[in-house]
N, C-alpha and C positions, 0 to 999 in steps of 0.2 A: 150729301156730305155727312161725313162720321160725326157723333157728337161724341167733345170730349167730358165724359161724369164728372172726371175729377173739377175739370175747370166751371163743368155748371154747378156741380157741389161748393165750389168756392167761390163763385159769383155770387152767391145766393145766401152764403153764410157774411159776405162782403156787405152786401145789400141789408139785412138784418142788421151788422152790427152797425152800420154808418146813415144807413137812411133810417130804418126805424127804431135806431139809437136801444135797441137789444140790451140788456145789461145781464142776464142770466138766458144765455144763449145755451140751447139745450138741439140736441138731435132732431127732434118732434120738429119745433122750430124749422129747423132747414130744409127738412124731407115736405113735410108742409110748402116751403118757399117755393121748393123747386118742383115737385109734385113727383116723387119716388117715392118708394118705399125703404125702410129702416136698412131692409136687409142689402139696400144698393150702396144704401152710406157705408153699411160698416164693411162691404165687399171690398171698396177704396179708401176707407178710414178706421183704423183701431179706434179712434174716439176726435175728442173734439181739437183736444192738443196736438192730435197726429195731423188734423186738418190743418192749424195753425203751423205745424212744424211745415208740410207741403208748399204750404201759402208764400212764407216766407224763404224756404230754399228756394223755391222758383222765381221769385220774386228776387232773391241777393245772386243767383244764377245771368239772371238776365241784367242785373244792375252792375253787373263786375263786367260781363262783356260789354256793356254800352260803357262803363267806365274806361275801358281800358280802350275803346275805339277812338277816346277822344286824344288830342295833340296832344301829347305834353304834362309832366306828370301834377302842376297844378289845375291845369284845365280838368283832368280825371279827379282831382280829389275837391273842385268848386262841382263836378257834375254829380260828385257823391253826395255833397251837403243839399245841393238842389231836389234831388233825388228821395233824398232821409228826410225833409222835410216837406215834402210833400205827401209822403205817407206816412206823416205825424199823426194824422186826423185819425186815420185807419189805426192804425198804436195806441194812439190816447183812450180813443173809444172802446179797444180789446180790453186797454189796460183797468175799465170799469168795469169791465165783464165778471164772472164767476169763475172766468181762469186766468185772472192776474199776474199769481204767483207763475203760471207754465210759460204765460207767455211772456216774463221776466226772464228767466232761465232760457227760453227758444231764442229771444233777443240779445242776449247775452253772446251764445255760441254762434250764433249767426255772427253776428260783428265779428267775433276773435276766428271766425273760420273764413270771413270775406279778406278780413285784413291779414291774414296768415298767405291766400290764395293769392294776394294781390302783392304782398313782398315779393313771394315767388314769383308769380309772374315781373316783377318791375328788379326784380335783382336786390332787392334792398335786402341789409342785416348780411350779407353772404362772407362778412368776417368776421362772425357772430360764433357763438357755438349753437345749436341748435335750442338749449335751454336761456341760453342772453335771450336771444330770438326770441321766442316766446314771452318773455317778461317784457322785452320792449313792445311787444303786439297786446300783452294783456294790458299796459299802462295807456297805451295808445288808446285800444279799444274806449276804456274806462273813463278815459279825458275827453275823449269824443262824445258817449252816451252821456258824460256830465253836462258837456257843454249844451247839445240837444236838450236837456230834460228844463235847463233853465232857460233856455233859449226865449228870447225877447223880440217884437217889432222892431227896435233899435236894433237888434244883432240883424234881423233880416236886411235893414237899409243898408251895415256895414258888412252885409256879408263878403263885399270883395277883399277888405282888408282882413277880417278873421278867415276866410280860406287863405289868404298870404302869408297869415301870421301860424297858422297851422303847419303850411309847408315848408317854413322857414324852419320853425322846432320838428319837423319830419324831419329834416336835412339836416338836423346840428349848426342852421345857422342863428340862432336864439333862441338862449337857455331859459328855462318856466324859472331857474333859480341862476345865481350867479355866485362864485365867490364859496366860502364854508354851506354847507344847508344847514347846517345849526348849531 
């Protein structure tokens, strides 16, 4: 059987940064891990952020198809939180690394590019202009990443009411403001 590099390259950058809690995770580092040479890394990686950029496409790639396989479009967006929080640990522990700042901005586009992919697919915003659109995806995104970054044990036991409560303000049926906003 074929080996896939890119995926032992990111197994192995996986394994650093979460098993041996890596904080200045460096090329050496993974070539090391995995037992290749530099020049095999940089044949499938421009550098380290281009591995994190791979990591998590394929990663928001395969998490939109399992989203979108499931029933129903609050079951797809409880299987998203389920999903985002489970590879919190794997985020959190990037997020101490030496590329903080990239893999902010990678996390960033990913979101607004998962939740842009999945309008489309689910038909939502399609009375929109194309720029509404995007402003309700970019607030969306931003309310979500908020919610995750402060996210609690107490939000986990309530997760089934804050995924309801989330779909409920996806749909317009409960506004975050009510009434003048100020």
């Amino acid at each position: 059987m074929a080996v896939d590099m890119k995926e032992m390259i990111a197994q192995a950058a996986g394994r650093l940064i979460l098993e041996k809690k890596v904080k200045k995770l460096t090329v050496k580092d993974i070539v090391e891990e995995c037992s290749i040479t530099r020049q095999t890394f940089y044949y499938h990686f421009e550098d380290i952020p281009d591995l994190f950029r791979w990591i998590i496409k394929r990663g928001t790639e395969r998490l939109l198809q399992e989203c979108m396989e499931q029933e129903g479009a609050e079951e797809k967006l409880r299987y998203l939180f389920l999903m985002l929080l489970n590879a919190k640990p794997f985020v959190r522990q990037g997020m101490t690394s030496n590329y903080r700042d990239e893999m902010e901005q990678i996390i960033r586009e990913t979101f607004y590019a998962f939740f842009e992919q999945a309008a489309v697919e689910s038909g939502l915003y399609q009375d929109y202009s194309g720029k509404d659109a995007g402003m309700i995806i970019r607030y969306h995104c931003a309310a979500l990443m908020g919610l995750l970054q402060s996210w609690t044990e107490k939000d986990t036991q309530d997760l089934d009411y804050i995924v309801h409560s989330v779909y409920r303000i996806l749909k317009g049926e409960m506004a975050p403001m009510s009434g003048e906003a100020f």
